[in-house]
C-alpha positions in Angstrom: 0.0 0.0 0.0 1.0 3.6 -0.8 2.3 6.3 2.3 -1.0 8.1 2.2 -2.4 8.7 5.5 -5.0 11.1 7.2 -3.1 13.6 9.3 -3.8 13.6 12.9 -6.5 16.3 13.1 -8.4 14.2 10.4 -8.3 10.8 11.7 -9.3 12.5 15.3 -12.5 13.3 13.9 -12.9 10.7 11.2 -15.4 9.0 13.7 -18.1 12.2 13.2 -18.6 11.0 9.7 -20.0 7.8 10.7 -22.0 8.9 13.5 -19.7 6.7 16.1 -17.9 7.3 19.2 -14.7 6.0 17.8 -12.8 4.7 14.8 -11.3 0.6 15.2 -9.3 -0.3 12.8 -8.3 -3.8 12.0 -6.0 -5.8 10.0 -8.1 -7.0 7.1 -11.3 -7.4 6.0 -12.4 -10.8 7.7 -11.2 -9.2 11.0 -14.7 -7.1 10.7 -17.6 -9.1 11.8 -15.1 -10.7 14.4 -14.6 -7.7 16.1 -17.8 -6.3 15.7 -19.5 -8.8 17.7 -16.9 -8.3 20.3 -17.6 -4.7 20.3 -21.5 -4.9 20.3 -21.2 -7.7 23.2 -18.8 -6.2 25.1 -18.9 -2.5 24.9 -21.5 0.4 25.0 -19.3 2.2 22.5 -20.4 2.7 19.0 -17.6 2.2 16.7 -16.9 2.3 13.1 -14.5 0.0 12.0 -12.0 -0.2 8.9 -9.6 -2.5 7.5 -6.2 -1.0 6.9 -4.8 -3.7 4.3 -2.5 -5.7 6.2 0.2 -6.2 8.8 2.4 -3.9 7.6 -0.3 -1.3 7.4 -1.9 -1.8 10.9 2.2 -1.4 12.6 2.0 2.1 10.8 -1.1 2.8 12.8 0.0 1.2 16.1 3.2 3.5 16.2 0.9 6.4 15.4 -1.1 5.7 18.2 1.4 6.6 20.4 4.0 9.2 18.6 0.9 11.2 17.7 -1.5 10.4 20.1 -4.2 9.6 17.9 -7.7 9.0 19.7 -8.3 5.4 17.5 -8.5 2.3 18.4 -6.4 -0.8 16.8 -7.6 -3.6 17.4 -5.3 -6.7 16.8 -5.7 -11.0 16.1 -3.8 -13.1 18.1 -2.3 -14.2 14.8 -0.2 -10.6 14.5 3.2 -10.8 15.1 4.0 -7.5 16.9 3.1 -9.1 20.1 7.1 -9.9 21.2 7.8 -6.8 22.1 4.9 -5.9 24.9 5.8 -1.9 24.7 2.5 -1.4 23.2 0.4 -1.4 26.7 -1.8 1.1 25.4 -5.2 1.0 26.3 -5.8 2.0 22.9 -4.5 -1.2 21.1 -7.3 -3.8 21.4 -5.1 -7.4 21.5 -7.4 -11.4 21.1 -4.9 -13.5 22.4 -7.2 -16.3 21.0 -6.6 -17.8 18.1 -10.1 -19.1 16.4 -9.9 -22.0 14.0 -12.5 -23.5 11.9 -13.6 -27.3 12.4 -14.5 -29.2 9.5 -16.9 -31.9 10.7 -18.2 -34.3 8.4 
């Protein structure tokens, strides 16, 4: 994916175009409904949330979290490999330590 980002003013108030309380973003697309139902079970919050197009992508926004303080929310499978290096306790950064698998029964 390209360097093209929001700045942080704009990804602050991205939320206010959807109408939510805050912005999630997630890995990929089939991270969506997962953490949607973990948000709508677990949370009063209403939340809009976005896939970023990968791994690589979602770091970007992880470090951003922190060197410019943006007021997201990442939210991260247990599957992402970032997860050696605990420095990211941020309240922010949303972590499933569970890793879901499907089971074919025939």
């Amino acid at each position: 994916m390209d360097d093209f980002h929001y700045s942080a003013e704009a990804e602050n108030v991205m939320n206010l175009f959807y109408q939510a309380e805050a912005m999630v973003y997630v890995e990929g697309p089939d991270d969506i409904c997962f953490w949607e139902i973990i948000f709508n079970k677990a949370s009063s919050l209403k939340v809009e949330i976005k896939d970023v197009g990968g791994c690589e992508e979602l770091k970007k926004y992880i470090d951003r979290v922190t060197d410019e303080d943006l007021q997201i929310i990442i939210a991260c499978d247990a599957d992402f490999t970032t997860f050696e290096n605990e420095e990211n306790a941020d309240s922010r950064i949303v972590k499933n330590l569970w890793s879901l698998h499907r089971k074919h029964i025939y």
